[in-house]
N, C-alpha and C positions, 0 to 999 in steps of 0.2 A: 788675320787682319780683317776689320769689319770693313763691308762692302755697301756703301750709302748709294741708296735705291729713292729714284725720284717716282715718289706716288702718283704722277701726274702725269708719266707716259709711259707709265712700267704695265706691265701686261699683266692681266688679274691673277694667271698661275706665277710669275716673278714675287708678286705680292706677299701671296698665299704663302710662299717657298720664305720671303723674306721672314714675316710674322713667323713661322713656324720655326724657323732658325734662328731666330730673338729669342723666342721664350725657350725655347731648348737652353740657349745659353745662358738664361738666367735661372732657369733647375739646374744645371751645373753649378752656377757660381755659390749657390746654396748647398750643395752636394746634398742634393736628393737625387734617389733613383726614378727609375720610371717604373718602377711597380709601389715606390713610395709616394709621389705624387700621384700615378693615375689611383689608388687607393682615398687619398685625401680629396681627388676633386671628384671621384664619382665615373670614372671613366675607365674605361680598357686599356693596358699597357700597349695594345695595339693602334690606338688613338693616338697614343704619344708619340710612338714611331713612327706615324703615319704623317702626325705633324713637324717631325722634327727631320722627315725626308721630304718636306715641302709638298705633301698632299693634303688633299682638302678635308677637312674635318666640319663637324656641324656648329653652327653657331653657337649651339647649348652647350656643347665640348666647350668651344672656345671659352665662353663666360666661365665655366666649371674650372678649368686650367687657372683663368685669370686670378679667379675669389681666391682657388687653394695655394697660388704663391702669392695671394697679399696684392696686388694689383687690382682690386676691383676698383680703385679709385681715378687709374686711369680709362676703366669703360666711359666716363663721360668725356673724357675728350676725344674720343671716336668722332662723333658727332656737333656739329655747331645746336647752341642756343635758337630753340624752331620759334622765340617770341617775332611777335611783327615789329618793322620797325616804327620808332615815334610818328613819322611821317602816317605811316599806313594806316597806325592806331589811329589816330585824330580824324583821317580819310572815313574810318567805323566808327565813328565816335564813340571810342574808346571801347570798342566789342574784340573782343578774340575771332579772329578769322576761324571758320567750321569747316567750310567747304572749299574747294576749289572750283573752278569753272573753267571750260571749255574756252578756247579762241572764238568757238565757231559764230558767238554773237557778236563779235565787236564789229565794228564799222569794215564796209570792206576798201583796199586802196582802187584809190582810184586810177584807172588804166585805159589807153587810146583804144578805142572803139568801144567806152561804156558810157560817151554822153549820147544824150539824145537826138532827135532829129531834124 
């Protein structure tokens, strides 16, 4: 029975353990080995295990597993769309945000014993 794991107060080795027991079980459901898929993604049968005992593996591992089961289509939804929103854009007139900035310029609040005298 699949074990639904809340990404959002699950502890990063829970995670880790979860991902690595997903894609394990979808090399089974394909019945490939782990010396036939770590061969296809570029990896050590020792990466596979590693991953599918819920240790941690490297991100290039990861991608490499995703591409050679046919999954790379899901690598973008990892991640949300980094565009600004309408609002923001219009705020730049119409520029692509480049940089970030620091808090440390904005105004400071205003607090009892900062007026004058």
């Amino acid at each position: 029975m699949k074990q639904k794991i809340d990404f959002n107060v699950a502890a990063t080795d829970a995670i880790v353990g979860a991902l690595g027991q997903q894609l394990d079980q979808i090399r089974l459901s394909r019945n490939l080995t782990q010396s036939a898929l770590a061969r296809e993604a570029g990896v050590s049968r020792s990466t596979l295990t590693r991953m599918a005992d819920g240790q941690s593996i490297s991100l290039d591992s990861f991608v490499r597993i995703m591409r050679a089961l046919g999954l790379s289509d899901h690598l973008a939804a990892l991640l949300p769309d980094p565009s600004v929103r309408p609002v923001e854009r219009v705020a730049q007139n119409g520029r692509q945000r480049q940089r970030a900035r620091s808090s440390e310029g904005k105004a400071k609040r205003w607090q009892w014993g900062d007026e004058q005298g």
